[in-house]
DRENDO-1510 file (C-alpha; in Angstrom, 1 decimal, always signed):
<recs>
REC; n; res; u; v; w
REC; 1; UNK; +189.0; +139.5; +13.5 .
REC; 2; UNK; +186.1; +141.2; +11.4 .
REC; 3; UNK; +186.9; +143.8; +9.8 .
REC; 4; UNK; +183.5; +145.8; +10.2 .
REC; 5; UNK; +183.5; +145.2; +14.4 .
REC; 6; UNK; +187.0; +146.5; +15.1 .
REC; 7; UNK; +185.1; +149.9; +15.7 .
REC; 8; UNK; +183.1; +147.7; +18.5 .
REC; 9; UNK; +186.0; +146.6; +20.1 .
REC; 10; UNK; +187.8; +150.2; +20.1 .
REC; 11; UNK; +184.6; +151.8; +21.7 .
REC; 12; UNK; +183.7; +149.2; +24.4 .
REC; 13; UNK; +187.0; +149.9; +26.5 .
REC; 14; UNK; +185.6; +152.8; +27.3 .
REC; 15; UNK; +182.4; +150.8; +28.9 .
REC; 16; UNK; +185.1; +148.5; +31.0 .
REC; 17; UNK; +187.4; +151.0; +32.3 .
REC; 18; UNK; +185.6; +154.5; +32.6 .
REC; 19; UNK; +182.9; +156.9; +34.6 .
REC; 20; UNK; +179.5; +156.1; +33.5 .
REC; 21; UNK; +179.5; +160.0; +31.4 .
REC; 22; UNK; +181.8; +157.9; +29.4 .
REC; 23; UNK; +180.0; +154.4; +29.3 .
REC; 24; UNK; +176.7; +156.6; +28.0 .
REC; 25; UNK; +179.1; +158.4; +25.2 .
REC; 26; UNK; +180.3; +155.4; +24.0 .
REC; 27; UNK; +176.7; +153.3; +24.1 .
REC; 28; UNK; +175.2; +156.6; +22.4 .
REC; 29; UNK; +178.8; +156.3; +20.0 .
REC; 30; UNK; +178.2; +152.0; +19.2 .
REC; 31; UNK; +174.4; +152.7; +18.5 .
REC; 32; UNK; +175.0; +155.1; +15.5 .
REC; 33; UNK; +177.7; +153.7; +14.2 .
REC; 34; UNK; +176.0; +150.2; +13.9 .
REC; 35; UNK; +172.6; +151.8; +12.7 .
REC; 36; UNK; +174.6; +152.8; +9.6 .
REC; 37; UNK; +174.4; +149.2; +9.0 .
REC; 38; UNK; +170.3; +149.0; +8.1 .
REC; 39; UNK; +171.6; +151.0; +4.9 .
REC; 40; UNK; +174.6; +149.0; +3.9 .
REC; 41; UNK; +176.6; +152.2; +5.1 .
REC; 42; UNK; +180.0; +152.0; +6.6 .
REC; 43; UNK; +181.5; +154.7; +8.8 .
REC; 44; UNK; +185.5; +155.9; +8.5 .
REC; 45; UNK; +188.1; +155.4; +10.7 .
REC; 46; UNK; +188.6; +159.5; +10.7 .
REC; 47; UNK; +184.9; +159.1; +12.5 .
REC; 48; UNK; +186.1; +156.8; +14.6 .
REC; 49; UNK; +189.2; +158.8; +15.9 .
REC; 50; UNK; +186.4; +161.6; +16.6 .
REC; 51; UNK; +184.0; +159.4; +18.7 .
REC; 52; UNK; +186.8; +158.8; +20.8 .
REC; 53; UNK; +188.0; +162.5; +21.6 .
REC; 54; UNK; +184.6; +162.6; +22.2 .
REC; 55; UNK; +184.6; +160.1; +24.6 .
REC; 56; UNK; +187.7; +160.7; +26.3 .
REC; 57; UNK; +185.5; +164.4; +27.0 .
REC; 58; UNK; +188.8; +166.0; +24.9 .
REC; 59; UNK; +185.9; +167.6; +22.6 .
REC; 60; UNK; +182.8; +167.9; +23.0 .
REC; 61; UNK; +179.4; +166.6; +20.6 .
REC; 62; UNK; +179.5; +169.8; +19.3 .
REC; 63; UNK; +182.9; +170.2; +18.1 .
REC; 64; UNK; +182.9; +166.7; +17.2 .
REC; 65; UNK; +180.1; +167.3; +14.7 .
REC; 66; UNK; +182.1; +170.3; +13.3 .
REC; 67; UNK; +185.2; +168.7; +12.8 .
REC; 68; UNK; +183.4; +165.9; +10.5 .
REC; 69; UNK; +181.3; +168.3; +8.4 .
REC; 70; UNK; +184.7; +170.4; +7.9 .
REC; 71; UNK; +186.5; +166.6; +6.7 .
REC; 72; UNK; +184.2; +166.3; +4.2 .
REC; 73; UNK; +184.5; +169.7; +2.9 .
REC; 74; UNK; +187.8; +169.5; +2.5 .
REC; 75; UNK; +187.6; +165.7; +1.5 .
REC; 76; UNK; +185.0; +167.3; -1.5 .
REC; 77; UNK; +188.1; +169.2; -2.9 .
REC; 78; UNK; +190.2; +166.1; -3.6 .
REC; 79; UNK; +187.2; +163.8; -4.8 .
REC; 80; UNK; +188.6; +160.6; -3.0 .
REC; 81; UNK; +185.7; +159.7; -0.9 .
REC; 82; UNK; +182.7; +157.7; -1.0 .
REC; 83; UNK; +179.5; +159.8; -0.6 .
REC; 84; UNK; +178.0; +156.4; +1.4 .
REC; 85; UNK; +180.5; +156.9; +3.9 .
REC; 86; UNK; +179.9; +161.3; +4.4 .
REC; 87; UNK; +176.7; +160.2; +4.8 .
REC; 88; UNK; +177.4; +157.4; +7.1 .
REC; 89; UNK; +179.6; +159.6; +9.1 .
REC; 90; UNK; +177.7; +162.7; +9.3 .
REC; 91; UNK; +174.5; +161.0; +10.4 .
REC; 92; UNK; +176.3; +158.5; +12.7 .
REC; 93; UNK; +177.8; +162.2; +14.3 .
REC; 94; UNK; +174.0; +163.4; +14.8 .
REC; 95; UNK; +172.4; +160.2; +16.1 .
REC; 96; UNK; +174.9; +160.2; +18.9 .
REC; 97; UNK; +174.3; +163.8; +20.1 .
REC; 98; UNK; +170.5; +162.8; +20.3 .
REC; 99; UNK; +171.0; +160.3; +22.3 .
REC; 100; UNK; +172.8; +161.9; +24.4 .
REC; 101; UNK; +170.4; +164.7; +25.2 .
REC; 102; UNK; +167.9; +164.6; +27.9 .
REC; 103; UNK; +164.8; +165.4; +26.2 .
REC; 104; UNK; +161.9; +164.3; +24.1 .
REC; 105; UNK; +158.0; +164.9; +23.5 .
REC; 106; UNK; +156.3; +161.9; +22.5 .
REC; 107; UNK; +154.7; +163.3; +19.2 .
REC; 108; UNK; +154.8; +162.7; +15.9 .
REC; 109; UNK; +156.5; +166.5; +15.1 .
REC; 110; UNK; +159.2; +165.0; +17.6 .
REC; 111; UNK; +159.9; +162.3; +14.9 .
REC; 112; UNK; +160.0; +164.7; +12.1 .
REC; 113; UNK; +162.1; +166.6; +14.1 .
REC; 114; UNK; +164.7; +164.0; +14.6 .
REC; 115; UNK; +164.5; +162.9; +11.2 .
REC; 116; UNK; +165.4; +166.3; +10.0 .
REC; 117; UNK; +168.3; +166.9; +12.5 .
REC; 118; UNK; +169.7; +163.2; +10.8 .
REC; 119; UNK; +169.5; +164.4; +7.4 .
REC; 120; UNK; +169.1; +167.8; +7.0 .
REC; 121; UNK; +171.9; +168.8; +4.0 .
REC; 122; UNK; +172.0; +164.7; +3.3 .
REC; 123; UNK; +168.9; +164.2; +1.7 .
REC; 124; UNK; +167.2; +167.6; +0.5 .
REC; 125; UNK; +164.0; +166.2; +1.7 .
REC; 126; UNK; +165.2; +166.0; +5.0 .
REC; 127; UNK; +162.1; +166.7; +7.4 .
REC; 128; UNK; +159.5; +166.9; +4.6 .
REC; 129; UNK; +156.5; +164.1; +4.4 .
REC; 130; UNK; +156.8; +161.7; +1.2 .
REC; 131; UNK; +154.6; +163.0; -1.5 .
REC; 132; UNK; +154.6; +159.6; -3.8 .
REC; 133; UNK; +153.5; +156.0; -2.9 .
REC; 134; UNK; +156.7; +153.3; -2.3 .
REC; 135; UNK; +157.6; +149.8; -2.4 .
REC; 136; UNK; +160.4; +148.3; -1.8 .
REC; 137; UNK; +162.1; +144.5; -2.4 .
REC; 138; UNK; +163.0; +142.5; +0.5 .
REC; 139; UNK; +165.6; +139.5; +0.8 .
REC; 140; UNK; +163.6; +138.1; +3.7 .
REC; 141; UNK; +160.6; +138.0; +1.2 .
REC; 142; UNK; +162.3; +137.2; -1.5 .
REC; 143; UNK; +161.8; +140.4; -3.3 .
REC; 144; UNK; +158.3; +140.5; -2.5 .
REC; 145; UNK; +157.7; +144.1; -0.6 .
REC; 146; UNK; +155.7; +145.7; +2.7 .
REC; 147; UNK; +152.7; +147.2; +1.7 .
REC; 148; UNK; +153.5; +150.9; +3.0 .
REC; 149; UNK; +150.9; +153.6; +4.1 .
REC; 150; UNK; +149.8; +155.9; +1.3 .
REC; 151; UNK; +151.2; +159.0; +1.0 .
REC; 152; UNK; +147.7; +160.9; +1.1 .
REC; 153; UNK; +147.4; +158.9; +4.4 .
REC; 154; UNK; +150.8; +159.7; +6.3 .
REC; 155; UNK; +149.2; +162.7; +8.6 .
REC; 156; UNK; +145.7; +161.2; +9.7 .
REC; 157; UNK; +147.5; +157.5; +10.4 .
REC; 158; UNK; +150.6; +158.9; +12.3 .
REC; 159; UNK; +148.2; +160.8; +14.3 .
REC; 160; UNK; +145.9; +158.0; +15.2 .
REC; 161; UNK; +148.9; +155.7; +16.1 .
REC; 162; UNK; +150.3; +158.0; +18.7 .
REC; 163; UNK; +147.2; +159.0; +19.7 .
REC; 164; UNK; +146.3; +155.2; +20.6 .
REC; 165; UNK; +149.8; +155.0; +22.5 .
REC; 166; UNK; +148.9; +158.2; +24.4 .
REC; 167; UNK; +145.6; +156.2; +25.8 .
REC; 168; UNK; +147.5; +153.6; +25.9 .
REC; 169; UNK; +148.2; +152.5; +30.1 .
REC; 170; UNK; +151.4; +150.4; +30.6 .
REC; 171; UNK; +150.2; +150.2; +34.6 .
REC; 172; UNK; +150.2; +146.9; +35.9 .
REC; 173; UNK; +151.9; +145.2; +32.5 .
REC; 174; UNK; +154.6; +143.0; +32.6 .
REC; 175; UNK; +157.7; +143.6; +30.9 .
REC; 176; UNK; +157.3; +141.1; +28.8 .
REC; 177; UNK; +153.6; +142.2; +28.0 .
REC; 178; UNK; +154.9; +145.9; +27.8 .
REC; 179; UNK; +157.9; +144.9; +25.4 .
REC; 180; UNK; +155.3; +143.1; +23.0 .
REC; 181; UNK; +153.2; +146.4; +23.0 .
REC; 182; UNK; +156.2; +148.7; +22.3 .
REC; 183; UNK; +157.1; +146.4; +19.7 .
REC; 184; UNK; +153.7; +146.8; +18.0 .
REC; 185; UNK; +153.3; +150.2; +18.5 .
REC; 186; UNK; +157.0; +150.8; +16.3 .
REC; 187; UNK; +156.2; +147.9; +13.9 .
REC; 188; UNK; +153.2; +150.0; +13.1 .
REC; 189; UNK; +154.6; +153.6; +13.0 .
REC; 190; UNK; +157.6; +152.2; +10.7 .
REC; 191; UNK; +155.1; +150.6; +8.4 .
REC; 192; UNK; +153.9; +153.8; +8.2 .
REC; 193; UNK; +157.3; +154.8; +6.3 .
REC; 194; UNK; +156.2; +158.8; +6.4 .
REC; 195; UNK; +160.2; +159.9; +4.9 .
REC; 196; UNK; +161.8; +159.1; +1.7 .
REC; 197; UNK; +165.2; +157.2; +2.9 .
REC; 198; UNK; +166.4; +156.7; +6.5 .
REC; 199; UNK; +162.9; +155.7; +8.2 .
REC; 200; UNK; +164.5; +153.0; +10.3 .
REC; 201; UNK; +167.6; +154.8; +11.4 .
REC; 202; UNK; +165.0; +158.1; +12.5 .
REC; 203; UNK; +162.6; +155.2; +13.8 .
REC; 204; UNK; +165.5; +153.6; +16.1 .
REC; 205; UNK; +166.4; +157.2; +17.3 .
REC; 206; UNK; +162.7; +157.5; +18.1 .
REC; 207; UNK; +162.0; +154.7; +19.8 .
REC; 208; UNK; +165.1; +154.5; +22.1 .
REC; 209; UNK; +164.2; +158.3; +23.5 .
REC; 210; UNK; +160.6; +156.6; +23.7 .
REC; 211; UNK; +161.9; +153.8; +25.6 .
REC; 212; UNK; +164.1; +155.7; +28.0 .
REC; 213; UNK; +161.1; +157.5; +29.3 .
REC; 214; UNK; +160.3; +154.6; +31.0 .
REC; 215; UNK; +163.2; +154.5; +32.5 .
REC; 216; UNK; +165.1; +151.3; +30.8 .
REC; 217; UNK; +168.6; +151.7; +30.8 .
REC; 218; UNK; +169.5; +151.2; +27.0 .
REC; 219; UNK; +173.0; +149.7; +25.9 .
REC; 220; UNK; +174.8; +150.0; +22.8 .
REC; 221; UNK; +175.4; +145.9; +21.8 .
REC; 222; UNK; +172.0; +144.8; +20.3 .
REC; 223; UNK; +171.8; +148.0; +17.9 .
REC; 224; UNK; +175.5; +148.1; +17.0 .
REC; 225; UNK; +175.6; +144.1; +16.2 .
REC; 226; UNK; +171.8; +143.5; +14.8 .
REC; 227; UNK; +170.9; +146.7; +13.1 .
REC; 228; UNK; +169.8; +144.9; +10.1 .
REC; 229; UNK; +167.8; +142.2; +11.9 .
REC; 230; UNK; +166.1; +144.8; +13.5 .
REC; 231; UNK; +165.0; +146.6; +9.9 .
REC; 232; UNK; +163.9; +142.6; +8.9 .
REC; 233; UNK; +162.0; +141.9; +12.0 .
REC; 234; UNK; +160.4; +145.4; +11.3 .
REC; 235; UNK; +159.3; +144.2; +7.8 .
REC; 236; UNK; +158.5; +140.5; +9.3 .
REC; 237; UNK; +156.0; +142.5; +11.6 .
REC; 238; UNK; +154.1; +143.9; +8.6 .
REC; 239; UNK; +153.9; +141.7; +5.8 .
REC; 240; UNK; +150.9; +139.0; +5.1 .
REC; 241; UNK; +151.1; +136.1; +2.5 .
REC; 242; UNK; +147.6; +134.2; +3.6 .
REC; 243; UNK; +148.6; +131.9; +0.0 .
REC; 244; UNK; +151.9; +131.2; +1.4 .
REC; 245; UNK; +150.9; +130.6; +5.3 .
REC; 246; UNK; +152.7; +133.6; +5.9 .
REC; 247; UNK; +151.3; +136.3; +8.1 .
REC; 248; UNK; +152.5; +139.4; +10.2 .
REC; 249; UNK; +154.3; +138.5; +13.8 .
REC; 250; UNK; +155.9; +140.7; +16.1 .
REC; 251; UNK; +157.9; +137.6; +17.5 .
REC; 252; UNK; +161.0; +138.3; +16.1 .
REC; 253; UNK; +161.4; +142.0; +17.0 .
REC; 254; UNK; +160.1; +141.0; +20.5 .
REC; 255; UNK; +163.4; +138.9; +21.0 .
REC; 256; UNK; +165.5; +142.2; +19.8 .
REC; 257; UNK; +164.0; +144.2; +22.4 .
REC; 258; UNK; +164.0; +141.0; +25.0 .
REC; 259; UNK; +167.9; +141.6; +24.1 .
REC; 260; UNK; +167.9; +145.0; +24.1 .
REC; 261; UNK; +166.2; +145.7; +27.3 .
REC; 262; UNK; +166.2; +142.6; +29.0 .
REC; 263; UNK; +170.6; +141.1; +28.3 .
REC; 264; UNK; +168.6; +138.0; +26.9 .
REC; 265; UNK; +170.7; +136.0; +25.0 .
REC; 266; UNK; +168.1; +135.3; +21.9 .
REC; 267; UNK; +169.8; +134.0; +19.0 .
REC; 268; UNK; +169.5; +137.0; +16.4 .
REC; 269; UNK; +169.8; +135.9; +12.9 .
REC; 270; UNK; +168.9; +137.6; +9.7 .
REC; 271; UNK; +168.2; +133.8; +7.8 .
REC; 272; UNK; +165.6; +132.4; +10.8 .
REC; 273; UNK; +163.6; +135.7; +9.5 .
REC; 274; UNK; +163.6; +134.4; +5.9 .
REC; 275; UNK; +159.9; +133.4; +4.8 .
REC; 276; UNK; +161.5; +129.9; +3.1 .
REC; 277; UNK; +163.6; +129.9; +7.0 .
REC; 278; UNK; +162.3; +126.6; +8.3 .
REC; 279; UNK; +160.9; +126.8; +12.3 .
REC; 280; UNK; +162.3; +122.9; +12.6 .
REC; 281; UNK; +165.5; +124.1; +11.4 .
REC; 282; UNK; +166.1; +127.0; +13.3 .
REC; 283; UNK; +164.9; +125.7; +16.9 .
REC; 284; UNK; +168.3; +123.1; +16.0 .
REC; 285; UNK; +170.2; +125.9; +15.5 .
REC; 286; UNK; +169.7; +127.8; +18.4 .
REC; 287; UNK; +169.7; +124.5; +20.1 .
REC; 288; UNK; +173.5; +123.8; +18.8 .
REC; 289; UNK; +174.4; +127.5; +19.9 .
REC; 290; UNK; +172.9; +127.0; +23.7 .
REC; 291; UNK; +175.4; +123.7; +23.8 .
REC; 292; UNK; +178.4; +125.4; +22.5 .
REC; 293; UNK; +177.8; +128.6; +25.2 .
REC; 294; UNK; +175.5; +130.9; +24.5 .
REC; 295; UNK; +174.3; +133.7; +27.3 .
REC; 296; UNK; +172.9; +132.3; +29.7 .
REC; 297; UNK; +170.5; +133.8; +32.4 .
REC; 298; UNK; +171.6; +132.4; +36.2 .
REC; 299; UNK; +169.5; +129.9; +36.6 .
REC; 300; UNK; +169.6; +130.5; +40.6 .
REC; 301; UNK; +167.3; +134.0; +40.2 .
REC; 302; UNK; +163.9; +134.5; +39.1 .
REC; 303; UNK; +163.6; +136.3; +35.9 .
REC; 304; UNK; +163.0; +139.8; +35.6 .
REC; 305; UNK; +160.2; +139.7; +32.7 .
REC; 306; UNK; +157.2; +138.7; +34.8 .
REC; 307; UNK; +158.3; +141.7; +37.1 .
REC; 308; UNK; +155.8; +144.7; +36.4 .
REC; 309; UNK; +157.8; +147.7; +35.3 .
REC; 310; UNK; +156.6; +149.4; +39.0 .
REC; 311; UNK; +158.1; +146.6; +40.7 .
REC; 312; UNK; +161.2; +147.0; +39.0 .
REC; 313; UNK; +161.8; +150.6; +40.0 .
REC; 314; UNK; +161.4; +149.4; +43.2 .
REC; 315; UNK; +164.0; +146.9; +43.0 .
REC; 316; UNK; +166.4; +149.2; +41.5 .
REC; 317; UNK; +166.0; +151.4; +44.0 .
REC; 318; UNK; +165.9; +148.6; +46.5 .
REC; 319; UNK; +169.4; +147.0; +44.6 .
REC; 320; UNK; +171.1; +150.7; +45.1 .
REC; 321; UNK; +170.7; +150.5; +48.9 .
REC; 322; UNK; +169.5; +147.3; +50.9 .
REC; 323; UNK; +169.1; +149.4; +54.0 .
REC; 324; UNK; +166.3; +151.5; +52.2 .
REC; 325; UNK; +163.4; +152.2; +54.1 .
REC; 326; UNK; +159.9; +152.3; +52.5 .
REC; 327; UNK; +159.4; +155.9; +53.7 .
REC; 328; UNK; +162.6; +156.3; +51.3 .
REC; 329; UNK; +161.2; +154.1; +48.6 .
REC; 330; UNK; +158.6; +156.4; +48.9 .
REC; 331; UNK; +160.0; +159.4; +48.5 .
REC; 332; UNK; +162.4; +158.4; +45.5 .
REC; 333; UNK; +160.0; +156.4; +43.3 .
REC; 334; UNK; +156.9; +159.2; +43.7 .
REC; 335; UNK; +154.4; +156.9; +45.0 .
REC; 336; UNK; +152.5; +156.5; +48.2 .
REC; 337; UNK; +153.9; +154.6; +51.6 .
REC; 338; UNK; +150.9; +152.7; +50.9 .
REC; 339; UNK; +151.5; +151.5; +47.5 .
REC; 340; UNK; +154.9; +151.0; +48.5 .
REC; 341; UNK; +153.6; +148.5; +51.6 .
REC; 342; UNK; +151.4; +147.0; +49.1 .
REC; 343; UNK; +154.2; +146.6; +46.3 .
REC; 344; UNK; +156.8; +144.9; +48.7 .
REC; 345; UNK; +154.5; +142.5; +50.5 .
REC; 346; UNK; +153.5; +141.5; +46.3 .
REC; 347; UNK; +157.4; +141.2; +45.5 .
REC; 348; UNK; +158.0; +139.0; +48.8 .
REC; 349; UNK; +155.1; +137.0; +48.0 .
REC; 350; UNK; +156.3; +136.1; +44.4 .
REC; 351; UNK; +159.5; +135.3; +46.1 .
REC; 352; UNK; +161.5; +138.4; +44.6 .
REC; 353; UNK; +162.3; +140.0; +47.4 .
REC; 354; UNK; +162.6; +139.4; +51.3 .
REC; 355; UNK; +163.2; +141.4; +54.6 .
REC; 356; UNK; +166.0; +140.3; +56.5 .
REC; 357; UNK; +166.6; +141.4; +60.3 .
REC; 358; UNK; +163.0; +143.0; +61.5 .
REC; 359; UNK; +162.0; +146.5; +60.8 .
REC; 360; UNK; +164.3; +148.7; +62.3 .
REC; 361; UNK; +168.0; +147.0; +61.4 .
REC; 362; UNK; +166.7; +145.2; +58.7 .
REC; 363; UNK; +168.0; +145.0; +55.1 .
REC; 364; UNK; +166.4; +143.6; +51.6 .
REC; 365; UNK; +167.4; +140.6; +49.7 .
REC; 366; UNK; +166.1; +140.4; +46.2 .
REC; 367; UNK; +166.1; +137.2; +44.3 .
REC; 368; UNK; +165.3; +138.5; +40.6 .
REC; 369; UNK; +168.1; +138.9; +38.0 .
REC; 370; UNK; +168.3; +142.8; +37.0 .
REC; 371; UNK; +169.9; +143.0; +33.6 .
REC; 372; UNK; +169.0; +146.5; +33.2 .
REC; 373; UNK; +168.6; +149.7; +34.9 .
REC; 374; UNK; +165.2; +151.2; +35.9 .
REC; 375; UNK; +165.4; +154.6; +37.1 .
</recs>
């Protein structure tokens, strides 16, 4: 067995056997420690240990939080540990009491914010706006770098991104239309780049809180196994080589958050993201994969991506209780009897959903695959 994913294995019992307070605490637990990995960074077992007092609810975030700063101050003393893995540790510690708090303003003083809470007393310019121009050499472009926002132009540009996303109406999209906005929208703020070190760990933070505003229920598996794909598909999505044939594409990030919110079972591969990664190659790679058992959707159900994201808080609600009523769907989702009407007769007629047994004894069948949870 890997040595780097016996942390996964430890954590995901926890998401078999327990109450769902404990499912979230180890999902929020997996994500931070695997978003280590965009760094090189590697977490200790002592963190380990704490995530899971944490998740057994024997401590709380809090104390948990405590308990590592006060290892590494006594760690400091001896001089017999690696100031990769403090920092590892420490932020892994604050990215899961983030995610496990129930609030967020879509902003871009939110992000600061977040970033600061990950690093403040790790990097000293924890919170503060870079002052200096970067670059940086990617594998995937074979050393070749992003072209990053200016430092003179962090401010104006962060505002006019969220600003478009504010206008921005998701009514009516498709989640597969809505997933290839979101994943412009964070391609663009991370090419942005507004910190010195740890953008895509503060941008992952981000855009999770962004995402669950929407009401997608977010697991731990596609973040704590492809943290590093992630950060490539990030720079895939901003770099342009017009000599080389190369340009920008949002494709390969869409397939992380296909995974991420969708249980898709895209083949996630740092070398298909390689600008010399042949398209020919790859398609008989994933092919060989799909033979040998890949995930697999069932291939009886429609699938959920051409649902609108309306519909599928309907059908949440609707999977939750088969008896609802549409008074009740009503009342739960915050629209109108009207819309709702108008919403189920749409779903019937796509074959999604159908009413069994008339009107008053009646019960709903859906016939759409829902791999995640739409509150």
């Amino acid at each position: 067995m890997p040595e780097t994913n016996h942390w996964k294995l430890e954590l995901e019992q926890y998401i078999r056997q327990n109450e769902p307070t404990k499912v979230e605490k180890s999902r929020a637990w997996g994500t931070a420690i695997g978003l280590q990995d965009v760094d090189g960074l590697k977490t200790s077992e002592y963190l380990l240990e704490t995530a899971k007092e944490h998740i057994e609810g024997k401590i709380d975030i809090g104390v948990a939080q405590e308990r590592i700063q006060a290892y590494y101050e006594e760690q400091a003393n001896r001089e017999n540990f690696s100031s990769d893995t403090k920092e590892a540790d420490i932020v892994a510690s604050r990215i899961a009491a983030l995610l496990g708090e129930q609030t967020f303003q879509f902003s871009p003083a939110e992000w600061q914010t977040i970033y600061k809470r990950l690093f403040e007393g790790v990097f000293h310019h924890a919170g503060v706006f870079r002052t200096y121009n970067i670059s940086k050499k990617e594998w995937v472009l074979k050393g070749n770098t992003v072209l990053y926002a200016s430092a003179e132009s962090i401010k104006p540009t962060l505002a006019y991104d969220f600003d478009m996303e504010k206008q921005f109406s998701y009514e009516g999209l498709s989640v597969a239309e809505a997933i290839k906005h979101i994943s412009k929208f964070t391609s663009g703020i991370w090419q942005i780049h507004p910190f010195c070190e740890g953008n895509t760990r503060a941008t992952a933070v981000f855009i999770i809180k962004y995402m669950k505003t929407f009401g997608f229920h977010i697991g731990n598996e596609v973040f704590a196994e492809h943290s590093w794909y992630f950060r490539n598909a990030l720079v895939r999505a901003n770099y342009n080589n017009f000599s080389e044939g190369i340009t920008a594409t949002t494709e390969y990030l869409e397939l992380f958050f296909e995974n991420l919110l969708l249980n898709k079972g895209h083949e996630l591969r740092n070398r298909f993201l390689h600008v010399d990664y042949r398209k020919d190659v790859q398609q008989k790679d994933v092919q060989s994969v799909n033979q040998n058992g890949s995930k697999c959707q069932n291939g009886t159900l429609n699938d959920a991506v051409n649902c609108t994201l309306d519909e599928l808080a309907i059908l949440q609600l609707i999977a939750a209780n088969p008896t609802i009523t549409q008074k009740e769907l009503a009342n739960k989702s915050g629209k109108s009897e009207r819309t709702i009407k108008r919403k189920t007769v749409e779903l019937q007629e796509k074959g999604y959903l159908k009413r069994l047994n008339g009107k008053r004894n009646g019960r709903w069948e859906i016939y759409v695959e829902l791999p995640f949870k739409i509150l």
